[in-house]
PQR file of N, CA, C, O and H, with PARSE charges and radii, in Angstrom:
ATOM      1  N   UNK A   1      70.680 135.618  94.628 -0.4000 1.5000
ATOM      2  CA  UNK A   1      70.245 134.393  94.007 -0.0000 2.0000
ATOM      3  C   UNK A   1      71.341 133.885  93.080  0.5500 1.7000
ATOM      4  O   UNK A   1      72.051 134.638  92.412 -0.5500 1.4000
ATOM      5  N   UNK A   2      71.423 132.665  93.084 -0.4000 1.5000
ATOM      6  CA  UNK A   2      72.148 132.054  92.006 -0.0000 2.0000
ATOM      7  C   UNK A   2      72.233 132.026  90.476  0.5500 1.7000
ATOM      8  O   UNK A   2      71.247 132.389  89.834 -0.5500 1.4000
ATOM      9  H   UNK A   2      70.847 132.054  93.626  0.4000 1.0000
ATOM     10  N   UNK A   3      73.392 131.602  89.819 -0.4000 1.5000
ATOM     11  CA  UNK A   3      72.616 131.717  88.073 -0.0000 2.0000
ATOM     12  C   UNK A   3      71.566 130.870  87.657  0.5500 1.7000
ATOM     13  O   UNK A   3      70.855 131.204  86.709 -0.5500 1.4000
ATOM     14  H   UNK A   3      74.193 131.306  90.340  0.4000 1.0000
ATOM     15  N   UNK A   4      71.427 130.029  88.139 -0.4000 1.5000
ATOM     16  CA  UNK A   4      70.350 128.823  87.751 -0.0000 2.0000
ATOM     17  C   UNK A   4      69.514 128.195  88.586  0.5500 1.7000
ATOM     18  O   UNK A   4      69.876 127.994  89.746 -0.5500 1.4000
ATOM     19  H   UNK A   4      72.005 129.758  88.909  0.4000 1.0000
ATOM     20  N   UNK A   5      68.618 127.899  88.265 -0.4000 1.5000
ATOM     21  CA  UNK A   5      67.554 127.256  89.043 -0.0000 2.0000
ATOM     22  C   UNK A   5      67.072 125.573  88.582  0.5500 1.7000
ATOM     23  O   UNK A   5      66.167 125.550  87.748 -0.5500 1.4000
ATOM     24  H   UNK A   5      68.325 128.062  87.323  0.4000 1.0000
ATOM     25  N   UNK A   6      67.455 124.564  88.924 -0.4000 1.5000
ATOM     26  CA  UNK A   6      67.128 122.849  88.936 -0.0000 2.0000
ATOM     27  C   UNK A   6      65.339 122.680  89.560  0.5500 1.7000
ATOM     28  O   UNK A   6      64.905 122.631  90.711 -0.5500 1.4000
ATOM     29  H   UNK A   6      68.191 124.583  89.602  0.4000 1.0000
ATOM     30  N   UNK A   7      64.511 122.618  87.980 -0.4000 1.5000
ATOM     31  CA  UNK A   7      63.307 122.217  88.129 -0.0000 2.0000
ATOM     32  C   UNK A   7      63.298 120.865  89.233  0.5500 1.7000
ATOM     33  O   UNK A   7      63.795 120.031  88.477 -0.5500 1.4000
ATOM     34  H   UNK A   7      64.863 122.658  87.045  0.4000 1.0000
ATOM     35  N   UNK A   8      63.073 120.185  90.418 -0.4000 1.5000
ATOM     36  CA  UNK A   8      62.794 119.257  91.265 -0.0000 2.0000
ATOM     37  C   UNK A   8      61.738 118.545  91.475  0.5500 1.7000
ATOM     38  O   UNK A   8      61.670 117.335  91.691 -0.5500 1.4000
ATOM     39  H   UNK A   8      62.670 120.864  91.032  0.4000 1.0000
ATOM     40  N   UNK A   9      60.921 119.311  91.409 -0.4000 1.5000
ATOM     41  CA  UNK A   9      59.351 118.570  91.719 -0.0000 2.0000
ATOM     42  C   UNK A   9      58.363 119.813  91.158  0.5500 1.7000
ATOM     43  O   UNK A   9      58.612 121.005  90.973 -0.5500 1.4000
ATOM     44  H   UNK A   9      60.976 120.294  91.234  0.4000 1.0000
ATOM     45  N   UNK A  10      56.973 118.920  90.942 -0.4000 1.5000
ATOM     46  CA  UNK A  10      55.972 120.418  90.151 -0.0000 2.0000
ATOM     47  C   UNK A  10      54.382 119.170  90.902  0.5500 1.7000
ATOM     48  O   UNK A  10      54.329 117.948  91.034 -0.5500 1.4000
ATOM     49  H   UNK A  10      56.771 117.952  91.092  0.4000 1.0000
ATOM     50  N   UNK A  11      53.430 120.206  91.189 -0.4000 1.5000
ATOM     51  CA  UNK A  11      52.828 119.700  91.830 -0.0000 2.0000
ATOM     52  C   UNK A  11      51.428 120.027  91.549  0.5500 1.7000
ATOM     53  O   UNK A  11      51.099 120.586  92.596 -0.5500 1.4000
ATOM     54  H   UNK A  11      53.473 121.199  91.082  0.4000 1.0000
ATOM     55  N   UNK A  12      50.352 120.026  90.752 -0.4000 1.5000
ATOM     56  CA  UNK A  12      48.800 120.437  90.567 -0.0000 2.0000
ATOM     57  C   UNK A  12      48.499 120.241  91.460  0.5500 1.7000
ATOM     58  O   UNK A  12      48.955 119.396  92.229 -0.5500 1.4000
ATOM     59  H   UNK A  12      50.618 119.571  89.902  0.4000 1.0000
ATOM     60  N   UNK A  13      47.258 121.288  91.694 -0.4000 1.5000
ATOM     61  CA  UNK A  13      46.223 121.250  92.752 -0.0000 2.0000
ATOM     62  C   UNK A  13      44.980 122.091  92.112  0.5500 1.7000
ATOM     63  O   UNK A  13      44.872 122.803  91.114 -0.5500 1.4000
ATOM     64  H   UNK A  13      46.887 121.975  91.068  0.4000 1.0000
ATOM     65  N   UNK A  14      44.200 121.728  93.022 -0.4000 1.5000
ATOM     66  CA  UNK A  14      42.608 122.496  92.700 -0.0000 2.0000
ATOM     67  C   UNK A  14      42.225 123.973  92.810  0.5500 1.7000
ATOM     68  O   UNK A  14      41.499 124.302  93.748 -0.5500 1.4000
ATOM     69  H   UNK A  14      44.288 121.149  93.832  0.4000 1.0000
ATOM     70  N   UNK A  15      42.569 124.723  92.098 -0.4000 1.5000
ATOM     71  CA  UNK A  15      42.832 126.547  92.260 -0.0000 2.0000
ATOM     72  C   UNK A  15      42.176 126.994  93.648  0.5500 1.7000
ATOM     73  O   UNK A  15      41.218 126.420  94.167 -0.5500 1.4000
ATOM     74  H   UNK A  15      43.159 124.456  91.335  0.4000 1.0000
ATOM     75  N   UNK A  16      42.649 127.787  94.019 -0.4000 1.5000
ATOM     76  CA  UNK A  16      42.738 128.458  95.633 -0.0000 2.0000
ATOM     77  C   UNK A  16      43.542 129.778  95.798  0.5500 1.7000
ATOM     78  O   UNK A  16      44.764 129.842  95.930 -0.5500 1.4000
ATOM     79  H   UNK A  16      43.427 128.253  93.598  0.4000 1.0000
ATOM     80  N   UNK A  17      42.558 130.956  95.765 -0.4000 1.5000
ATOM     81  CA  UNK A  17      42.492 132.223  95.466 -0.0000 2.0000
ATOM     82  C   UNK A  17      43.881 132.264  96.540  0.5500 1.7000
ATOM     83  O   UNK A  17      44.628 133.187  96.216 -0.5500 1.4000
ATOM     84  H   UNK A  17      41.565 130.904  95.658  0.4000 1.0000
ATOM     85  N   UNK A  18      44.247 131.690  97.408 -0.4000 1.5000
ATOM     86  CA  UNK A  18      44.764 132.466  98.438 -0.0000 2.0000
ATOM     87  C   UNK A  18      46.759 131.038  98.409  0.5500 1.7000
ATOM     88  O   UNK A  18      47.593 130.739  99.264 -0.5500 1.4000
ATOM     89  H   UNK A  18      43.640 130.940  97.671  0.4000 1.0000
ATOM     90  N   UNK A  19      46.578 130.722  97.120 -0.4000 1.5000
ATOM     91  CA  UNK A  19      47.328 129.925  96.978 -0.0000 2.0000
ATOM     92  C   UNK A  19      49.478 130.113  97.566  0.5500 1.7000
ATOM     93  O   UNK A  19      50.370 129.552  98.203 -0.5500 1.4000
ATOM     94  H   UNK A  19      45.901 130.964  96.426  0.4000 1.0000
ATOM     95  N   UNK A  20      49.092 131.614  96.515 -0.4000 1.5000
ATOM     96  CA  UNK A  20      50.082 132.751  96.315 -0.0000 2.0000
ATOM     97  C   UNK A  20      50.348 132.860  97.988  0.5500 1.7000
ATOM     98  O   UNK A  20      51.539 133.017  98.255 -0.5500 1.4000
ATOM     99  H   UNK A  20      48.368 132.070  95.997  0.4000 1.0000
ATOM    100  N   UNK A  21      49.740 132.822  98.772 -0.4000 1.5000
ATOM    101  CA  UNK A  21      50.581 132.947 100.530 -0.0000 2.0000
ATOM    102  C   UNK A  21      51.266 132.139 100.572  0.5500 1.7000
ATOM    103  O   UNK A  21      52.476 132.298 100.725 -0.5500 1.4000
ATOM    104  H   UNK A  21      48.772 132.694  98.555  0.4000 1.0000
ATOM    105  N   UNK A  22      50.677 130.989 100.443 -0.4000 1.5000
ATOM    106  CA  UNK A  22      51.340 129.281 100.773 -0.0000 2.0000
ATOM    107  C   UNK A  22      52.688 129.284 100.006  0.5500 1.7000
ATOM    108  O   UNK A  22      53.641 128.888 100.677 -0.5500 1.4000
ATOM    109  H   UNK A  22      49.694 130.859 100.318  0.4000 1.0000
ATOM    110  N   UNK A  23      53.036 129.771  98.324 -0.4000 1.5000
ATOM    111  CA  UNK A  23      54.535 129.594  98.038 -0.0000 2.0000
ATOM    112  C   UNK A  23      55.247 131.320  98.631  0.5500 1.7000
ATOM    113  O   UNK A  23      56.468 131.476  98.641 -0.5500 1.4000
ATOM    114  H   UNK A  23      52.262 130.093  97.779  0.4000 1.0000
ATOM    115  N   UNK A  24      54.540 132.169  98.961 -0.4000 1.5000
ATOM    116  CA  UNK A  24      55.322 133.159  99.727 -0.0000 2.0000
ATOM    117  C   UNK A  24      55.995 132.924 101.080  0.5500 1.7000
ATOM    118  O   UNK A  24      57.164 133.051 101.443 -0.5500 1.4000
ATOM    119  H   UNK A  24      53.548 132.042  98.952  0.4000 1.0000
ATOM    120  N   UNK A  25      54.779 132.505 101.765 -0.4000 1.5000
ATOM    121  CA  UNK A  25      55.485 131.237 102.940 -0.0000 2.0000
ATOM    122  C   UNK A  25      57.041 130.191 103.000  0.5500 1.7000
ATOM    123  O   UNK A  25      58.040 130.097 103.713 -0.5500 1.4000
ATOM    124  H   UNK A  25      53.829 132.401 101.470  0.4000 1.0000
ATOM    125  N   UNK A  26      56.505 129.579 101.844 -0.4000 1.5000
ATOM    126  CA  UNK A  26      57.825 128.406 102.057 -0.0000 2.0000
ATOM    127  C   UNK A  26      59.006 129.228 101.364  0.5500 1.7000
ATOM    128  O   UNK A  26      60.145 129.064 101.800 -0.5500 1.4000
ATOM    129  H   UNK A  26      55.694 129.655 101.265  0.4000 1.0000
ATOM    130  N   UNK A  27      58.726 130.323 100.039 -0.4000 1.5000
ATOM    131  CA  UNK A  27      59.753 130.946  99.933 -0.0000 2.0000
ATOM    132  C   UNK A  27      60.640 131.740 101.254  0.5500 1.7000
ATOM    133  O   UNK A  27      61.859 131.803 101.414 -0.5500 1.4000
ATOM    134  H   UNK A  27      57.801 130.457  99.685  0.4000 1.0000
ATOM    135  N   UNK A  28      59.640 132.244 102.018 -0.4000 1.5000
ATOM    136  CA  UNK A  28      60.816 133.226 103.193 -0.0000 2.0000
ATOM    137  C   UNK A  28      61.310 131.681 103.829  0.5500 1.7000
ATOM    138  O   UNK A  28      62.497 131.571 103.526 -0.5500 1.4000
ATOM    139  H   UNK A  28      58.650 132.192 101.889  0.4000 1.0000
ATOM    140  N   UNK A  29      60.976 130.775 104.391 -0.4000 1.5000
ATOM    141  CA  UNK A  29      61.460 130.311 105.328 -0.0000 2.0000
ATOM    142  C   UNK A  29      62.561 129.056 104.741  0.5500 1.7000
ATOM    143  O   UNK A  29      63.536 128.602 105.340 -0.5500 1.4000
ATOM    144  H   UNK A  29      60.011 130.865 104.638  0.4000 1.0000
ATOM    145  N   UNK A  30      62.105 128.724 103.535 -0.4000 1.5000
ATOM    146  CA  UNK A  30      63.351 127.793 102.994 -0.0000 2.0000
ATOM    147  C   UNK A  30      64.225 128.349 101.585  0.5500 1.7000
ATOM    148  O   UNK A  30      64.734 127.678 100.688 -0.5500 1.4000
ATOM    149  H   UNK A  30      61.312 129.093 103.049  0.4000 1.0000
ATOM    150  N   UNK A  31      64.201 129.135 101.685 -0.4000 1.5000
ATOM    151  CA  UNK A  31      65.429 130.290 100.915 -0.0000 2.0000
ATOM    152  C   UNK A  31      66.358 129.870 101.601  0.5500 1.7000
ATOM    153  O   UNK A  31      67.170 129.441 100.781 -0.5500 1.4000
ATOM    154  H   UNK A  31      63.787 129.680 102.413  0.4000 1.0000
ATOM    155  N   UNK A  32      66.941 129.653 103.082 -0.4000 1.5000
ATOM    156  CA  UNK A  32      68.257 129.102 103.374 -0.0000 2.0000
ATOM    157  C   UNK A  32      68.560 127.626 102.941  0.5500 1.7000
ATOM    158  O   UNK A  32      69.542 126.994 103.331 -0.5500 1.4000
ATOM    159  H   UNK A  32      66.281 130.001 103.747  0.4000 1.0000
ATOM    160  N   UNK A  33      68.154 127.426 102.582 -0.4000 1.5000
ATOM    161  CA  UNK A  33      67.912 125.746 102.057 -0.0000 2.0000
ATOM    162  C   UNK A  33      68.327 125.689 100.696  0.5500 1.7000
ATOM    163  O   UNK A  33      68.537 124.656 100.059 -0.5500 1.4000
ATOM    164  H   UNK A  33      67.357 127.940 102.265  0.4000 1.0000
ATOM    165  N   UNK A  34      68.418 126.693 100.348 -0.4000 1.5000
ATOM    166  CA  UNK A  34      68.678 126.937  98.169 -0.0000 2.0000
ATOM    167  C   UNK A  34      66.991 126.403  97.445  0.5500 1.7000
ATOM    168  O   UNK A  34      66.888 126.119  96.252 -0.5500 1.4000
ATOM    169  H   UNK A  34      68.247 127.532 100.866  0.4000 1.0000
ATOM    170  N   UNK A  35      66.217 126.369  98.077 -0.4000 1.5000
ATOM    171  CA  UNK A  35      64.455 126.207  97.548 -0.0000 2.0000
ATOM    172  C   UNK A  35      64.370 127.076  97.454  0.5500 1.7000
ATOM    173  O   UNK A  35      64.811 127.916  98.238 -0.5500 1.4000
ATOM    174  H   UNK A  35      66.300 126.599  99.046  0.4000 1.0000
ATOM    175  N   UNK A  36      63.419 127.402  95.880 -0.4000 1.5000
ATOM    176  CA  UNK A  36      62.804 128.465  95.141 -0.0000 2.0000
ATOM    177  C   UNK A  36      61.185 128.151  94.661  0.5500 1.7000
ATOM    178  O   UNK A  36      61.022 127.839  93.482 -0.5500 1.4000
ATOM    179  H   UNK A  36      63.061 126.719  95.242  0.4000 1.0000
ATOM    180  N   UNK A  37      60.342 128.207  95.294 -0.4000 1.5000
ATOM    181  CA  UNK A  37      58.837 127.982  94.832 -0.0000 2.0000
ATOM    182  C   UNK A  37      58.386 129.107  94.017  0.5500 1.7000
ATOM    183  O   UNK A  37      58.518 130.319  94.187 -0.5500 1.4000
ATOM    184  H   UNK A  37      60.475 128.460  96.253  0.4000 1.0000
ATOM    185  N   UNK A  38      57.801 128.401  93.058 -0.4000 1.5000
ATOM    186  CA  UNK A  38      56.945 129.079  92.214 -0.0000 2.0000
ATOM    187  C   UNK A  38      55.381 128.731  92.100  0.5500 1.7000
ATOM    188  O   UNK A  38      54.902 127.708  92.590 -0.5500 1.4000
ATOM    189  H   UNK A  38      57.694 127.417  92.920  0.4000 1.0000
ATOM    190  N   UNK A  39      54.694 129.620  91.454 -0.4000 1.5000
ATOM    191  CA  UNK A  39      53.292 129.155  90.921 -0.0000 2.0000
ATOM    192  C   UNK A  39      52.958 129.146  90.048  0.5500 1.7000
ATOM    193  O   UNK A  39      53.107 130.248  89.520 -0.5500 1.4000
ATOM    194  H   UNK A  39      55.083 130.452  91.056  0.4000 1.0000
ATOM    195  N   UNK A  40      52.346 128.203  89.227 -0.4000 1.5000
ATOM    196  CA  UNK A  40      51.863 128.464  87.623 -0.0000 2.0000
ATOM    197  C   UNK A  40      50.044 128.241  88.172  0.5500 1.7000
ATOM    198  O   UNK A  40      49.528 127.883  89.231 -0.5500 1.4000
ATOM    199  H   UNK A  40      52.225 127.308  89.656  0.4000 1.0000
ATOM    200  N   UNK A  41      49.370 128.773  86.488 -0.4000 1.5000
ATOM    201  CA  UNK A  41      47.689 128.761  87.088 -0.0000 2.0000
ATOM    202  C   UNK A  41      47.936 128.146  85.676  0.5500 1.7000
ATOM    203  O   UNK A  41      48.806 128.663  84.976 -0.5500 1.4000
ATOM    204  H   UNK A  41      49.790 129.063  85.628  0.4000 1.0000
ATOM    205  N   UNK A  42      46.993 126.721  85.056 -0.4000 1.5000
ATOM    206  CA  UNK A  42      46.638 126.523  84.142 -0.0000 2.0000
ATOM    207  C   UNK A  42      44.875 126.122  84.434  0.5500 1.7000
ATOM    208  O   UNK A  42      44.628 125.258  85.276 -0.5500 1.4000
ATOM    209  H   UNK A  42      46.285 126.302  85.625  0.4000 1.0000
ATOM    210  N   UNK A  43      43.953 126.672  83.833 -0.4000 1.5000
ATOM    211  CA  UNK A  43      42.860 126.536  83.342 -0.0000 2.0000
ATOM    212  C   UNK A  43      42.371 126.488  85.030  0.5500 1.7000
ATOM    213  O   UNK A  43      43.221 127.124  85.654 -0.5500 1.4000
ATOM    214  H   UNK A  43      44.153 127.374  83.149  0.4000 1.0000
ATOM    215  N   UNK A  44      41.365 125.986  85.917 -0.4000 1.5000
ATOM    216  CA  UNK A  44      41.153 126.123  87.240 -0.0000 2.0000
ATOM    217  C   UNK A  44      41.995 125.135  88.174  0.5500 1.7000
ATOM    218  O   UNK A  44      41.522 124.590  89.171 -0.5500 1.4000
ATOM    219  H   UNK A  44      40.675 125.469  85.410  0.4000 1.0000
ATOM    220  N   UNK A  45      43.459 124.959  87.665 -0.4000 1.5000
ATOM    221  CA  UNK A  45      44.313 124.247  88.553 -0.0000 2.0000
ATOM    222  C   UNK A  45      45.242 125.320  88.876  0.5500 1.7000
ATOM    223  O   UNK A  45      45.302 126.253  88.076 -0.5500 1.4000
ATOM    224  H   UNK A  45      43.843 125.402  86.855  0.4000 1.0000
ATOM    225  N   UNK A  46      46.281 125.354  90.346 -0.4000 1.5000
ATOM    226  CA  UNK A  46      47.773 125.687  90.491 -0.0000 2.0000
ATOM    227  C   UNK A  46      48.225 124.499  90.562  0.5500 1.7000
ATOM    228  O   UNK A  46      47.703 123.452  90.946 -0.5500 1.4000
ATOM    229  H   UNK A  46      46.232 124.595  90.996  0.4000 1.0000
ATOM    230  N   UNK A  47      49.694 124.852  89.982 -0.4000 1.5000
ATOM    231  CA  UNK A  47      51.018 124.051  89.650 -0.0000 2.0000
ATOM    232  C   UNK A  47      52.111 124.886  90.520  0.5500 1.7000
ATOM    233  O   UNK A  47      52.676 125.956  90.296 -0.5500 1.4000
ATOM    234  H   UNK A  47      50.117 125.702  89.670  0.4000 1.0000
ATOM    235  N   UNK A  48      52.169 124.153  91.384 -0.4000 1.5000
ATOM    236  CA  UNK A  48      53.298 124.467  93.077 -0.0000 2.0000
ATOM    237  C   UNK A  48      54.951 123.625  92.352  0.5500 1.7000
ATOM    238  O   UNK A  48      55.239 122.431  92.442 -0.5500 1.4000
ATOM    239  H   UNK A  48      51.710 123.284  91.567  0.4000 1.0000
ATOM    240  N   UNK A  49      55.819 124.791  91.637 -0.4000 1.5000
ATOM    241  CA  UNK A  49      57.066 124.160  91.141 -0.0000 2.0000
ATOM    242  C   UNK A  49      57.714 124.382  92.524  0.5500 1.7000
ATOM    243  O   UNK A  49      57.229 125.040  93.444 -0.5500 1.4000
ATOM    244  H   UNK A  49      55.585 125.761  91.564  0.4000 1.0000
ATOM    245  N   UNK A  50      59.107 123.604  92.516 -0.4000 1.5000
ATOM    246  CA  UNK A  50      59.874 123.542  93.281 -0.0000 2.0000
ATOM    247  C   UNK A  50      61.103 123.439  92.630  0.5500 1.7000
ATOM    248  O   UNK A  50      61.093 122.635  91.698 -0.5500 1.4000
ATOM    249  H   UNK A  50      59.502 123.070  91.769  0.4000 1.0000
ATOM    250  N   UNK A  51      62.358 124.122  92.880 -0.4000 1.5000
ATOM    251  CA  UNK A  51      63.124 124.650  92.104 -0.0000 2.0000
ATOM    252  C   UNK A  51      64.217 124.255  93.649  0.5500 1.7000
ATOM    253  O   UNK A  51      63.874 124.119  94.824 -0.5500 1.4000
ATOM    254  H   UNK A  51      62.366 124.775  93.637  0.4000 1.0000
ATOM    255  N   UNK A  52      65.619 124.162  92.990 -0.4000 1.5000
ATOM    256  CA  UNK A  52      67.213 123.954  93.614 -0.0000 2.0000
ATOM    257  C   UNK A  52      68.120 125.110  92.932  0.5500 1.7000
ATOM    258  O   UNK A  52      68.025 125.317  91.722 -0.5500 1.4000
ATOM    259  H   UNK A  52      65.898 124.273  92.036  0.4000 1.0000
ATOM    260  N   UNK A  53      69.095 125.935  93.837 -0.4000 1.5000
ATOM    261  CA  UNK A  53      69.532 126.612  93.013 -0.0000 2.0000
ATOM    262  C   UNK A  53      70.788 126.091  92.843  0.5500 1.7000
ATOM    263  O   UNK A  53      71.119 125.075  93.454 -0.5500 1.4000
ATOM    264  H   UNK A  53      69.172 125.767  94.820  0.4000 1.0000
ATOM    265  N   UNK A  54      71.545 126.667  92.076 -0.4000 1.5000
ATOM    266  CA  UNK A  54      73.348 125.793  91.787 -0.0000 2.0000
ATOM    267  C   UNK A  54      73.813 126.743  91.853  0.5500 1.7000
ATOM    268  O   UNK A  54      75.035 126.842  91.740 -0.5500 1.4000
ATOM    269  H   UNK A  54      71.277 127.492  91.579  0.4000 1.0000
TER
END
């Protein structure tokens, strides 16, 4: 991985126990791309970040 990561886009949605597959997913397959997904949980929402590396 790179030294840094470029916040890009951040995305709420309606919490979904099974959320955590969906950014494990796009992590294996667009890692060649320099995309880094994350998940945040605030209160009964996920927040789907999307990250660039440099």
């Amino acid at each position: 991985m790179k030294d840094k990561l470029e916040l890009i886009a951040a995305k709420e949605f309606t919490y979904y126990d099974e959320m955590y597959k969906v950014v494990d997913f796009l992590n294996k397959n667009l890692s060649e791309h320099d995309l880094v997904f994350g998940i945040t949980e605030r209160d009964d929402k996920h927040i789907i970040n999307i990250y660039k590396e440099k």
